[in-house]
C-alpha positions as CSV (number, residue, x, y, z in Angstrom):
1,X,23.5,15.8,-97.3
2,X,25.0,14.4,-93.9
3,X,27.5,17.4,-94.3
4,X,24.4,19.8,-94.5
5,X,22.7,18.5,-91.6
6,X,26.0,18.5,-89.4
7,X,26.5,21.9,-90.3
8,X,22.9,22.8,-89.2
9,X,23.2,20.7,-86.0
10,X,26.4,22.5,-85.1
11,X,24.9,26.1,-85.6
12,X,22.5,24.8,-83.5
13,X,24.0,23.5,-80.6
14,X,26.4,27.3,-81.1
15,X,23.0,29.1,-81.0
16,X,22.0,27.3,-78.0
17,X,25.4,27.7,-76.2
18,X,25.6,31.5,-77.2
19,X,21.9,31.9,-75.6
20,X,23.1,30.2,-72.3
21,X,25.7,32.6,-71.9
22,X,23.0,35.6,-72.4
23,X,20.7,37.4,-69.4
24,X,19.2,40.5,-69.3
25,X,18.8,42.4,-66.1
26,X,15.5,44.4,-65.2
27,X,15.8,47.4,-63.5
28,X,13.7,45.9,-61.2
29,X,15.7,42.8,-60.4
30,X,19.4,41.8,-59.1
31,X,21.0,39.6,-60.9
32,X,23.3,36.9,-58.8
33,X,26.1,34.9,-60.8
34,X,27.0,31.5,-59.8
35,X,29.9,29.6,-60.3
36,X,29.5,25.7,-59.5
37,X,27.1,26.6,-56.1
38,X,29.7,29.7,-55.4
39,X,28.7,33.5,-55.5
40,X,30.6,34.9,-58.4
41,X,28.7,37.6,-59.2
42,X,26.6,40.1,-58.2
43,X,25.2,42.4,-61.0
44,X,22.8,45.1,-60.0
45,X,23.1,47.4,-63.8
46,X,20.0,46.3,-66.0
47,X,20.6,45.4,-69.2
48,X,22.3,42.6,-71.3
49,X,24.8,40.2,-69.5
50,X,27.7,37.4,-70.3
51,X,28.0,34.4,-68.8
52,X,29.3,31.0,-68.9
53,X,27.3,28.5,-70.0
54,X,25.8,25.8,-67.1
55,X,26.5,24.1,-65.9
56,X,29.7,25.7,-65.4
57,X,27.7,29.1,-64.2
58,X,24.5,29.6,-63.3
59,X,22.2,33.2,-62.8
60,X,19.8,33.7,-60.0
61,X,17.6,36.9,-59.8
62,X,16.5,38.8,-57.3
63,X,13.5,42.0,-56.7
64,X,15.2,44.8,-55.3
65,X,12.1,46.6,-54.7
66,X,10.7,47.5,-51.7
67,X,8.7,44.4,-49.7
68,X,5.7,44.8,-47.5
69,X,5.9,42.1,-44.2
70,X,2.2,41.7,-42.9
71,X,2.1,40.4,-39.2
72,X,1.4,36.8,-39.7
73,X,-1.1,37.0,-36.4
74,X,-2.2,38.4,-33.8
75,X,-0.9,38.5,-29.9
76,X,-1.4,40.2,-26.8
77,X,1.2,42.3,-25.5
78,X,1.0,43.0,-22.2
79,X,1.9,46.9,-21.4
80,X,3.4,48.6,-18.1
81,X,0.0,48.0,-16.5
82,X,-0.6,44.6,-17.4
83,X,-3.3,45.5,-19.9
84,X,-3.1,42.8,-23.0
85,X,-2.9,44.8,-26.5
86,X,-3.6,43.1,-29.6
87,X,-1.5,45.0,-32.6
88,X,-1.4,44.6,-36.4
89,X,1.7,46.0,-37.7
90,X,3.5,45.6,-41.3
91,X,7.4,46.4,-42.2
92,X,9.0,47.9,-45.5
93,X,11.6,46.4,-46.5
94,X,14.2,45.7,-49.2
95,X,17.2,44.1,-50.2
96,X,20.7,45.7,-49.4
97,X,23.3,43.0,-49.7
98,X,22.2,40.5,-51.9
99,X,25.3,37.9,-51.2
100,X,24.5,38.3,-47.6
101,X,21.1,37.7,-48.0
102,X,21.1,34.6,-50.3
103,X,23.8,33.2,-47.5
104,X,21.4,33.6,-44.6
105,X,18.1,33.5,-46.3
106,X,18.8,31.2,-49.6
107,X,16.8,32.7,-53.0
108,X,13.4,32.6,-51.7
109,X,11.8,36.3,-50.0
110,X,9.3,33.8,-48.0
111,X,12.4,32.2,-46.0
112,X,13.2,35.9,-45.2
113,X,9.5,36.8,-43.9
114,X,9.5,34.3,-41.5
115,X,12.7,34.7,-39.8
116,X,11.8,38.4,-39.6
117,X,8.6,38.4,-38.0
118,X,8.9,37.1,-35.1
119,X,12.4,39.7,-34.8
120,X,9.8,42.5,-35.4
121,X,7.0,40.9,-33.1
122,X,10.0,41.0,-30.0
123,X,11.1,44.7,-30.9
124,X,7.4,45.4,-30.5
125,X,6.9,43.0,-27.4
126,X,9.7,45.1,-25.8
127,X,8.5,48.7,-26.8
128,X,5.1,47.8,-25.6
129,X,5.6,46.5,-22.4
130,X,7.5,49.9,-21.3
131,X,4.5,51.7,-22.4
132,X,1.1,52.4,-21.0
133,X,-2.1,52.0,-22.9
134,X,-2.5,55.3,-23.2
135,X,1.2,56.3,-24.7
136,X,0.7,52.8,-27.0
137,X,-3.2,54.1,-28.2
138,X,-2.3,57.6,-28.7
139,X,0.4,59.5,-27.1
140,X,3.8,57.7,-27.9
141,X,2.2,55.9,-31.1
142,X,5.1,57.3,-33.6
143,X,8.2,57.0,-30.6
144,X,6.9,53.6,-30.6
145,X,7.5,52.5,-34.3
146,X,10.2,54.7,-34.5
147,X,12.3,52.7,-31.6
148,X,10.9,49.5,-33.4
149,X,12.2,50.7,-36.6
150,X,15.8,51.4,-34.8
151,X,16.1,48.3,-33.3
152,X,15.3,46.6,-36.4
153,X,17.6,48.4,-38.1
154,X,20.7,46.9,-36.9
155,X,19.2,43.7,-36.9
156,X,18.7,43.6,-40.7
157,X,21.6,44.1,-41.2
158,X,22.1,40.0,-40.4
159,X,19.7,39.7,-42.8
160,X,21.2,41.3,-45.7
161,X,18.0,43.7,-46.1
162,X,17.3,47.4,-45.3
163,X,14.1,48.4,-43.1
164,X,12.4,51.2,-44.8
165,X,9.4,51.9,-43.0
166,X,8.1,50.3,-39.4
167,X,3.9,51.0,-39.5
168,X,1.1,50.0,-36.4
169,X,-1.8,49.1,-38.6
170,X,-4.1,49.1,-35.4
171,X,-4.0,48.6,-31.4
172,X,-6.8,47.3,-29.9
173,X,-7.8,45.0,-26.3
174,X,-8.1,41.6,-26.7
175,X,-11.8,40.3,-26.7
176,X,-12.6,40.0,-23.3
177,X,-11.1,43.1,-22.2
178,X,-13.0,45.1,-25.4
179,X,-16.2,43.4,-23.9
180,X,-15.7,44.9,-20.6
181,X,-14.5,48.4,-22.0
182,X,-18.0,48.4,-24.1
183,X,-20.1,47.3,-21.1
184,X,-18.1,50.0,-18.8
185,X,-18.5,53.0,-21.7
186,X,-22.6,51.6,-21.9
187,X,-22.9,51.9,-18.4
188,X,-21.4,55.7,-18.4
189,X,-23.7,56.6,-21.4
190,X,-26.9,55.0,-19.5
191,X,-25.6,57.0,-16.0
192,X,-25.5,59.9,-18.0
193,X,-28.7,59.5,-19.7
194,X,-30.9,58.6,-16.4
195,X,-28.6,62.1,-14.6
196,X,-30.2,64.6,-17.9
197,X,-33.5,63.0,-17.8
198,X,-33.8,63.5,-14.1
199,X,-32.3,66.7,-15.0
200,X,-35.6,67.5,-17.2
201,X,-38.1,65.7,-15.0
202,X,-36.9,68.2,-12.0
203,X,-36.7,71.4,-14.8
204,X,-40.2,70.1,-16.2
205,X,-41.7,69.5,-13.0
206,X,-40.4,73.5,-11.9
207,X,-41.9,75.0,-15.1
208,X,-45.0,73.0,-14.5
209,X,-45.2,74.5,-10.9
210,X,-44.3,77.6,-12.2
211,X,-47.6,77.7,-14.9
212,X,-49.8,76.5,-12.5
213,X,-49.0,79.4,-9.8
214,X,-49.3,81.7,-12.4
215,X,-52.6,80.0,-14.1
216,X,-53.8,80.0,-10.3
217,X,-53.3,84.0,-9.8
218,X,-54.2,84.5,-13.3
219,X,-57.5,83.1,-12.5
220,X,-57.7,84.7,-8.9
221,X,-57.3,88.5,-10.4
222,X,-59.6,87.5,-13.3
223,X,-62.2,86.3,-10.6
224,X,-61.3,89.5,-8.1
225,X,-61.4,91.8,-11.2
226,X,-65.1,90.3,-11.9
227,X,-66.3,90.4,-8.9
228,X,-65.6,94.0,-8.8
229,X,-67.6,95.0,-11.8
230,X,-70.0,92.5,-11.2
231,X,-70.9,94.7,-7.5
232,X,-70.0,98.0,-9.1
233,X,-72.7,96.8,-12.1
234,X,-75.3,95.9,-9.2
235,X,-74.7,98.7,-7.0
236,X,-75.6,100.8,-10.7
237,X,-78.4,98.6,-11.3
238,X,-79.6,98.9,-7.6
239,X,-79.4,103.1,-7.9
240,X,-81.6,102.7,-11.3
241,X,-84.2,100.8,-9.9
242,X,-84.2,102.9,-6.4
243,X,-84.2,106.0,-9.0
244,X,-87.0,104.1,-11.0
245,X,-89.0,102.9,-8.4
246,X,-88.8,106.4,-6.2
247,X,-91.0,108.2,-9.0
248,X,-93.6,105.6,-9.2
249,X,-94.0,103.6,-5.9
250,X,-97.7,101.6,-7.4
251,X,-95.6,100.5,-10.2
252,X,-92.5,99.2,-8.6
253,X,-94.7,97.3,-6.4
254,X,-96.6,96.0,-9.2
255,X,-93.4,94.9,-11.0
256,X,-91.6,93.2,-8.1
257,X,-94.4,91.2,-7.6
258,X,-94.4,90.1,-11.6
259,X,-90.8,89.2,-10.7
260,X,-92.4,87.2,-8.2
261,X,-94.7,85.4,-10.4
262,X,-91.8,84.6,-13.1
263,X,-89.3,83.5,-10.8
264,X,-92.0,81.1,-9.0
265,X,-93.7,79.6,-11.9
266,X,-90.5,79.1,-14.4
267,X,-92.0,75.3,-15.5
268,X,-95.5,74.4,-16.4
269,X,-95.3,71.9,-13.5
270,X,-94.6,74.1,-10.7
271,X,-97.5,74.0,-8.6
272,X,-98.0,76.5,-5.5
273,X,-100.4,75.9,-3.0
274,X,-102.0,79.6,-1.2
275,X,-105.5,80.6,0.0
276,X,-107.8,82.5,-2.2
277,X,-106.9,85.6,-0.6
278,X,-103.3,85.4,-0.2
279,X,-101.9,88.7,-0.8
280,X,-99.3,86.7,-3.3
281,X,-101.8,86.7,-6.1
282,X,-103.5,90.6,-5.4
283,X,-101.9,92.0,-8.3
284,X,-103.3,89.6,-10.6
285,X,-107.2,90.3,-9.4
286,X,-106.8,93.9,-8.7
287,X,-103.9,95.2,-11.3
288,X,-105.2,98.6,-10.7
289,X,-105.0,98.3,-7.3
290,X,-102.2,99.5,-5.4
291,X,-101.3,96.5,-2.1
292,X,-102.2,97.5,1.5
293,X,-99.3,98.9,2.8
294,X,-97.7,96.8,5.5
């Protein structure tokens, strides 16, 4: 029985020693051999790998994929004219020489990112400042993170990594300068503002001129043109009644003084005051009677 069990404990301890001396490789990975704290190894083919067991050897791995660095914050740069930028940028990046990277960087990527960002915030300090905001915002955007990106290059190579891609995420003035930019671009879109609604007081005022000149001589020919048959009407109705009254002189006589009557009695209250015999009221006594001539 104690034979049995030795047996088992020794295929064991084999089993255990065999799966030491086993690693598989991702494609995704590279896969650094050390023997007692020494690079041995550096094994960048995936699949299934020999060993020796520890602590005689020892594996460490690696992601050779590409790494995105994120600015950590957020500075002012100060260009040619002494304007103070604020710029987000990010780097691509990825392993190239793992031995040289684990000597300058050890086995942890984080060590890495912050020894490089503050390289990448110096290569953009120094781009910057030969720039204006003009070339930085628009212009010489791309010449920008392309000099970053050659600067960096070399650089990396320190570092044991390979930049793949140099980005500007966004430019922009730092808060008190954006504060003065926004009160300067409000004050442009008010001066513009007050210049077209003068513009269309002045332009309303002029067509308001305008319709009232024309309303006025409108209303002037309108007035001249009724006038003018109103006397052309009365010099007609003047030659009718001349015509009328010529062939029967009693009865034109008689009817201007009934216009008489109507136009001094045109209310029940209108009182006139004449003697009995006043010629005024002869056609009423005598309507037969033709007036004394005068």
């Amino acid at each position: 029985m104690n034979r049995i069990g030795l047996i088992v404990a020794s295929a064991l301890i084999a089993l255990m020693l065999a799966a030491s001396t086993l690693f598989i490789v991702d494609q995704r990975q590279v896969a650094v051999v050390y023997a007692l704290g020494e690079i041995k190894e550096v094994i960048t083919a995936p699949g299934l790998k020999l060993k020796l067991p520890p602590p005689f050897q020892n594996v460490v791995f690696l992601d050779r994929r590409i790494q995105t660095l994120d600015s950590p914050e957020s500075r002012p740069i100060f260009t040619a004219e002494k304007k103070s930028l604020v710029i987000d940028w990010l780097v691509k990046w990825r392993i190239a020489e793992p031995r040289q990277f684990i000597r300058n960087n050890g086995t942890d990527l984080r060590n890495l990112e912050n020894r490089l960002a503050p390289v990448v915030q110096a290569a953009f300090n120094e781009e910057v400042t030969r720039r204006s905001v003009s070339g930085v915002l628009a212009t010489e955007r791309e010449r920008v993170m392309n000099d970053v990106r050659a600067r960096l290059t070399d650089e990396a190579k320190a570092f044991g990594i390979e930049i793949v891609d140099v980005r500007v995420k966004r430019v922009d003035f730092v808060a008190d300068i954006t504060d003065a930019v926004y009160r300067r671009m409000e004050s442009e879109r008010k001066q513009v503002a007050n210049e077209l609604r003068s513009t269309g007081a002045a332009e309303a005022e002029r067509i308001r001129a305008d319709a009232d000149r024309q309303r006025e001589v409108i209303v002037a020919e309108a007035y001249r043109d009724a006038q003018k048959i109103k006397g052309e009407g009365d010099a007609q109705a003047s030659a009718l009644y001349a015509d009328a009254f010529g062939r029967d002189p009693q009865f034109a006589q008689f009817y201007r003084s009934l216009e008489a009557y109507r136009a001094s009695f045109r209310q029940k209250s209108d009182v006139m005051v004449l003697e009995p015999g006043s010629d005024f009221f002869r056609a009423l006594r005598s309507p037969g009677t033709a007036p004394a001539s005068r």
